[in-house]
C-alpha positions, 0 to 999 in steps of 0.5 A: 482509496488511500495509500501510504507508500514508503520506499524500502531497503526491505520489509515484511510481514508476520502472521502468527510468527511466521513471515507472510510477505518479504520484499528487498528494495521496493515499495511497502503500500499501505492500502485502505478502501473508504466507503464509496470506493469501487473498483475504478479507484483501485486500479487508478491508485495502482497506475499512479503507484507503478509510476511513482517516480521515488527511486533515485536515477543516475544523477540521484534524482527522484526519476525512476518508478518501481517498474523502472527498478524492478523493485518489489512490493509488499501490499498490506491492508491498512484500515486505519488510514481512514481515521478520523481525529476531527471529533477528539482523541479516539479515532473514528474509522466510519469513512473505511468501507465495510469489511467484506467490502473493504476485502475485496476491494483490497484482493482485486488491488493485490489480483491487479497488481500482481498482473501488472508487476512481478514482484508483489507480496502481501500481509493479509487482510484482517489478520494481527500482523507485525510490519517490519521495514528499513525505510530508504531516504526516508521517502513516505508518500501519501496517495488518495483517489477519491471516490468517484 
C-alpha cells in the first residue's frame, strides 16, 4: 500500500459542495492500494503511520507521533498514487488494485484506524472530491508497504 502523508494546520473534503471530512492540526493521508496488497499491508501502514514521529516535541524536534499529540486525521482515497510515468507523458495506473478491491481495502484501513485513533475523518472513495490543507512546515512524507 502507498501513502502520502502531510502534516497539517487543518484540511478537508468536499463532496458535491458539501464538507465531507475536516480536521484541525493532524495528518491528511493520502492512501492507495496496489495490486497484490492484502489486508496485512493495510494494518502495517497504519502502525507505522500512528508512529511517525513529524510533530515537533518541546525542543522543536521531529519526535512526537500523531498519537502523541492527539492530532486528528483525515483519510482520502488517492488512486493515482500508483501512477506510472515510466512509458511517456500519460500516466499509467495498472499497478493501483482493482476498484472494488481498492475499496475495501481503503474501508478496512479507515475501520482500523478509526479503532485505533480517536479523531479520524475521511473523503470518500470514488467520489470527485476537492482536498483542501495548510501544510505545517512543510512536512510530506511518502510511505510504502510492499505487497507481501
Amino acid at each position: 500500500m502507498l501513502a502520502l502523508v502531510q502534516r497539517v494546520a487543518r484540511a478537508k473534503v468536499t463532496i458535491a459542495g458539501r464538507v465531507h471530512g475536516e480536521i484541525g492540526p493532524g495528518l491528511l493521508v493520502l492512501v492507495c492500494a496496489e495490486r497484490g496488497d492484502t489486508p496485512a499491508e493495510g494494518e502495517k501502514l497504519l502502525a507505522k503511520l500512528l508512529k511517525l514521529r513529524i510533530f515537533g516535541d518541546d525542543a522543536g524536534k521531529m519526535n512526537r507521533s500523531v498519537q502523541d499529540t492527539g492530532g486528528g486525521l483525515l483519510v482520502v482515497s488517492q488512486f493515482t498514487l500508483a501512477a506510472d510515468t515510466s512509458g511517456g507523458n500519460r500516466p499509467s495506473f495498472t499497478n493501483a488494485a482493482p476498484p472494488d478491491e481498492g475499496r475495501r481495502l481503503y474501508e478496512l484501513f479507515v475501520a482500523n484506524a478509526r479503532a485505533a485513533h480517536p479523531i479520524v475523518q475521511t473523503g470518500e472513495f470514488g467520489a470527485d472530491m476537492q482536498v483542501e490543507l495548510v501544510n505545517d512546515g512543510p512536512v510530506t512524507i511518502p510511505l510504502r508497504i510492499p505487497p507481501t
